[in-house]
C-alpha positions, -999 to +999 in steps of 0.1 A: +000+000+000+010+035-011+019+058+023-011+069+017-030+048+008-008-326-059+007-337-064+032-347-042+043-337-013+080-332-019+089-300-038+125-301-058+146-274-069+182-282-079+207-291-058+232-317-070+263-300-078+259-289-115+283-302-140+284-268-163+281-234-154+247-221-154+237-189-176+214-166-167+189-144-193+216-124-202+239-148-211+259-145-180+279-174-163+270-178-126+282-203-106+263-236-104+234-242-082+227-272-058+199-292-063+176-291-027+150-308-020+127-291+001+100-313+020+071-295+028+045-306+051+013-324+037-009-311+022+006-275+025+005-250-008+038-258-017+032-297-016+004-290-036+013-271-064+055-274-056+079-251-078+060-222-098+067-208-133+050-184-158+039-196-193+024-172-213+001-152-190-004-182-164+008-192-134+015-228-132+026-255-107+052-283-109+028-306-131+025-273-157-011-265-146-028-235-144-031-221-112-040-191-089-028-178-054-049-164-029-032-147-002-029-125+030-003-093+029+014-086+065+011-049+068+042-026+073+072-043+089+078-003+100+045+001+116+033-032+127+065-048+137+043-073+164+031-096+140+060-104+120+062-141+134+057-173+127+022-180+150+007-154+127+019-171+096+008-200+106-024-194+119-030-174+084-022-203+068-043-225+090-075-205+101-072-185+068-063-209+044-039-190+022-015-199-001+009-168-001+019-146+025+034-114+019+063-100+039+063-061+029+092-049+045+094-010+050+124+009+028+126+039+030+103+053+059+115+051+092+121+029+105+128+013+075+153-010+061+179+021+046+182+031+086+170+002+104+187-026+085+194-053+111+155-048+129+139-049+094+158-080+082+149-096+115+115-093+110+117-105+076+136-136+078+110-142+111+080-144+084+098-159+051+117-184+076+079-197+084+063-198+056+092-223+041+087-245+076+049-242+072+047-249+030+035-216+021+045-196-004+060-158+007+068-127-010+095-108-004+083-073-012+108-041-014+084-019+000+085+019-012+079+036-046+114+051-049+141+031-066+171+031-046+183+008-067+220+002-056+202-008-025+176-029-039+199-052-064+223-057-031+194-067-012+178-090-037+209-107-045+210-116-004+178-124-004+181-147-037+217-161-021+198-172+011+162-183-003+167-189-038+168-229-032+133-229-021+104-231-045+081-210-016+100-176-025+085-147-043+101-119-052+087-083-054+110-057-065+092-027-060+057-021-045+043+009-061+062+031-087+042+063-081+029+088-106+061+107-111+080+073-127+076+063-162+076+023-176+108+026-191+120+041-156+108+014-140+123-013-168+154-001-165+155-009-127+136-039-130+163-055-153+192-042-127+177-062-100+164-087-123+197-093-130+213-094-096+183-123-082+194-146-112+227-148-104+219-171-077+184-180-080+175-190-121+137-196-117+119-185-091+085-159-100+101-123-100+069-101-093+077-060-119+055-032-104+044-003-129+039+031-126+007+051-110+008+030-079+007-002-103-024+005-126-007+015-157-005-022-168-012-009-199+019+002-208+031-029-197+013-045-219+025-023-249+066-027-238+067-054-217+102-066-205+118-094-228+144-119-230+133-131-188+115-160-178+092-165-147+085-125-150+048-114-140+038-080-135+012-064-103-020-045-101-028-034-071-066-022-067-087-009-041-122-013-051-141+018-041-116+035-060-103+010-088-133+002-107-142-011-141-117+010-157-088-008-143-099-043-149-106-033-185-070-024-187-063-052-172-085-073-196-061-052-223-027-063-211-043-099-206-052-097-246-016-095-251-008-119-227+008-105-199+013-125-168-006-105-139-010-111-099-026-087-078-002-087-048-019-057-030-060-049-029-087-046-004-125-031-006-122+001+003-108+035-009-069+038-020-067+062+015-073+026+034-103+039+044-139+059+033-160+030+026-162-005+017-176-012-016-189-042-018-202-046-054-168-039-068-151-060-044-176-091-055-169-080-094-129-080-090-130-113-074-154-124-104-128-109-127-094-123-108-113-158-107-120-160-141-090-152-157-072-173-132-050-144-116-038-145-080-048-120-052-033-110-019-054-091+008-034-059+024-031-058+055-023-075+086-024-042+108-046-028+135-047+006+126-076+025+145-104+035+121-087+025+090-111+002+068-082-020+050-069-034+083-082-068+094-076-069+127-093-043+155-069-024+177-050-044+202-055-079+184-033-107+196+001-100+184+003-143+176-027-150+158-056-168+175-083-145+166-123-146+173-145-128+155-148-099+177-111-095+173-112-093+128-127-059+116-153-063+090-128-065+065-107-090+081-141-109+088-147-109+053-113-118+038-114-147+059-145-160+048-135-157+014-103-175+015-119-202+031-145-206+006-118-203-024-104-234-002-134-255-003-158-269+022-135-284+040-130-249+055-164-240+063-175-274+075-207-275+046-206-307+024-214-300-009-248-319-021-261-324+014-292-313+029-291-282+060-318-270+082-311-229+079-317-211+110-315-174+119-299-169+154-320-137+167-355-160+165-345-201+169-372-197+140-361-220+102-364-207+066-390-215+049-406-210+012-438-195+017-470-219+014-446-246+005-451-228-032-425-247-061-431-214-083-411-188-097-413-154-071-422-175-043-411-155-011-384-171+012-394-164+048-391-175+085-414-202+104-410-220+129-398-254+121-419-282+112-397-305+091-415-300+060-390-299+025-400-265+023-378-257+056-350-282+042-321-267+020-294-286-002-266-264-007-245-270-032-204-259-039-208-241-073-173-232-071-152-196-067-158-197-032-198-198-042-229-220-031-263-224-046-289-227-019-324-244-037-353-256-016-358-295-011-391-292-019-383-273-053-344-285-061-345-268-094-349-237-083-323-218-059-323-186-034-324-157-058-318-119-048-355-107-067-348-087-102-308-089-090-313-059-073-283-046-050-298-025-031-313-027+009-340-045+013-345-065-015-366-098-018-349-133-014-374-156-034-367-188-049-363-191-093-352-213-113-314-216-114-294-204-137-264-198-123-263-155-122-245-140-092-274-130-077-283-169-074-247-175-059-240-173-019-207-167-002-210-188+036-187-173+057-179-184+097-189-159+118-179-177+153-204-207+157-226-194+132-221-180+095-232-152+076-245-158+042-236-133+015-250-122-019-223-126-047-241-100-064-243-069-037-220-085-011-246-078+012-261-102+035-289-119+041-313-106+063-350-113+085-363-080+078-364-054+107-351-090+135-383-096+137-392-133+157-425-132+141-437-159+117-440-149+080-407-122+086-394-117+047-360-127+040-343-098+022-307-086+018-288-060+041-255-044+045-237-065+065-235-065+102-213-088+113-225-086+151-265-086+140-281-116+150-307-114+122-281-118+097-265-148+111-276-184+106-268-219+124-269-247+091-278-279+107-268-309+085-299-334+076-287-361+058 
């Protein structure tokens, strides 16, 4: 963030002395590698999916298939020094269920690593020397828009010297090139340090920034860097100010097949904070999911009143946290990397059968008259077994679920004329698989709240009532209102 703003589980790089020099992109002799062979604990990221390259614009694993990363980015090693260790990373990787972690270590602010060296490199090596004992992958992130590149190749070419035999390590060479730097500005640094990480490390992904705080993929995409391998290039987003616009440059630089992953994005404003907007949170997810790109979360912080933070002041400095102790943000990225993850994460089993029951009233929902027709108004009642009451929820994929009636299992929960705004209907319609038919399930302590993929919003009893016959409708989400939280009771 701007100041302001499986196959197996053994993963190989190599590590038997070479028996020729090895040459890097530029034609350069570097001394031979060892091949090391890294085991990484079952059924962790990098056991899954073991050493990463880029082909074309994708991101693939050992066994050349596509793949994407979904992540969690530490916030400021400068500012949030306290949870830089390894009960963090692994509870993100755990409790969050993400693939990547990102270690943005401060440059140039103070302190930073240009006047704190040996602090900042502590707290580094405390998060990238976990991830490698936990399986996940890490990014090492050069974190400041100003070059200093005699700095930068010297600390990448550490950094590629101590990690570069381990298939988990990222590297991000600049975070956000600002306004005032132009592509070939940045292209001529990127192939400086470029340069200095291959001398030791041939194939590990190298991660190129762009100008304008990393939306001007565009140019990219026009002059992108040549004559590298396992190069991919960032947007970072913040979706109540990155809208359409940037994903249809994105969309451009993709026609041309550049390699992209968001390492840096959140929901609200680029400040960190305004407002959360949801609808163009739901449609970059849509967007990253579909073209197979990976994503990182900013920030692990607990930064009073700032929205992008996803922990609440005075959070457990190890991990560990409730609810109560994740802002709504850090609520909400949690639920959604545990859907990306599967049901394994929430607990649901795809295909099977749930009683849904809202919290405030003990009450079940319920398709009104026990109707099988188009419009028919979902509702609670209080429970009386009927297939009316009964719900088989169903993984539909992207971290989605289709809920449909038992009593009418063609048809599924539908937000009524895919409306986004307060208040509108849930009623049941034939499925056809439109995001406002899709539902996000996300924990919310023993419970979970259920959340349109269309609006982001969640669903609701209207006004809390306990009465019988109370609509269901959809609601900005409170993550502490008991209306909007459910108990899913499994049936069958």
């Amino acid at each position: 963030m701007a100041a302001f703003c499986c196959f197996a589980i053994i993963s190989c790089k190599k590590t038997e002395q070479a028996t020729t020099p090895v040459n890097n992109e530029n034609g350069t002799a570097v001394a031979p590698l060892r091949l090391k062979v890294n085991a990484a604990p079952s059924g962790s990221p990098v056991a899954r999916y073991g050493q990463l390259s880029v082909s074309g614009r994708y991101l693939k694993n050992a066994a050349n298939n596509t793949i994407s990363l979904r992540g969690q980015s530490m916030g400021w090693s400068s500012w949030w020094p306290q949870y830089w260790n390894a009960n963090v990373v692994n509870w993100l990787t755990d409790d969050f269920k993400i693939d990547v972690v990102r270690a943005s270590m401060g440059v140039d602010v103070t302190p930073g690593y240009l006047n704190d060296q040996t602090n900042q490199l502590n707290l580094l090596k405390a998060v990238v020397n976990a991830a490698i004992a936990k399986g996940t992958y890490v990014i090492i992130d050069w974190h400041c828009e100003a070059f200093h590149q005699t700095e930068a190749v010297a600390f990448f070419k550490s950094m590629a010297q101590q990690y570069g035999n381990n298939p988990h390590v990222i590297y991000e060479i600049l975070n956000e090139p600002n306004n005032t730097q132009t592509w070939p500005q940045v292209k001529s640094y990127a192939q400086a340090v470029i340069a200095g990480i291959r001398q030791y490390d041939p194939d590990n992904i190298i991660i190129v920034g762009c100008p304008n705080w990393d939306q001007k993929i565009r140019d990219v995409a026009d002059s992108p860097l040549t004559g590298y391998s396992n190069i991919m290039y960032t947007v970072h987003y913040y979706a109540a100010t990155h809208g359409q616009w940037l994903r249809d440059d994105c969309a451009y630089a993709i026609s041309k097949n550049i390699p992209i992953f968001v390492t840096e994005s959140n929901g609200s404003e680029a400040s960190g904070s305004g407002h959360l907007d949801y609808t163009q949170w739901e449609a970059w997810f849509s967007f990253l999911e579909t073209n197979k790109i990976s994503w990182i979360n900013w920030s692990v912080s607990d930064k009073s009143g700032e929205l992008c933070s996803i922990l609440v002041p005075g959070a457990p400095v190890n991990g560990g946290w409730s609810s109560a102790q994740l802002t709504e943000t850090g609520n909400y990225i949690r639920g959604k990397l545990r859907g990306y993850a599967g049901s394994s994460s929430t607990g649901i089993v795809s295909g099977k059968t749930y009683r849904i029951t809202p919290v405030h009233s003990g009450k079940s929902l319920d398709v009104s008259g026990s109707s099988t027709a188009d419009g028919a108004v979902v509702q609670q009642w209080q429970y009386g077994g009927a297939t009316n009451q009964q719900f088989i929820i169903t993984d539909v994929g992207g971290g989605y679920y289709r809920i449909s009636p038992a009593s009418a299992s063609a048809k599924a929960f539908d937000v009524s004329g895919a409306s986004t705004a307060n208040g509108a209907a849930i009623v049941q319609w034939a499925y056809g698989g439109n995001s406002n038919q899709k539902w996000q399930i996300v924990a919310n302590g023993s419970s979970y709240n259920i959340k349109s993929a269309l609006s982001g919003k969640c669903l609701d009893v209207n006004a809390a009532s306990t009465a019988n016959g109370a609509a269901l409708n959809q609601y900005t989400c409170s993550l502490s209102s008991t209306n909007q939280q459910f108990t899913l009771t499994q049936l069958n």
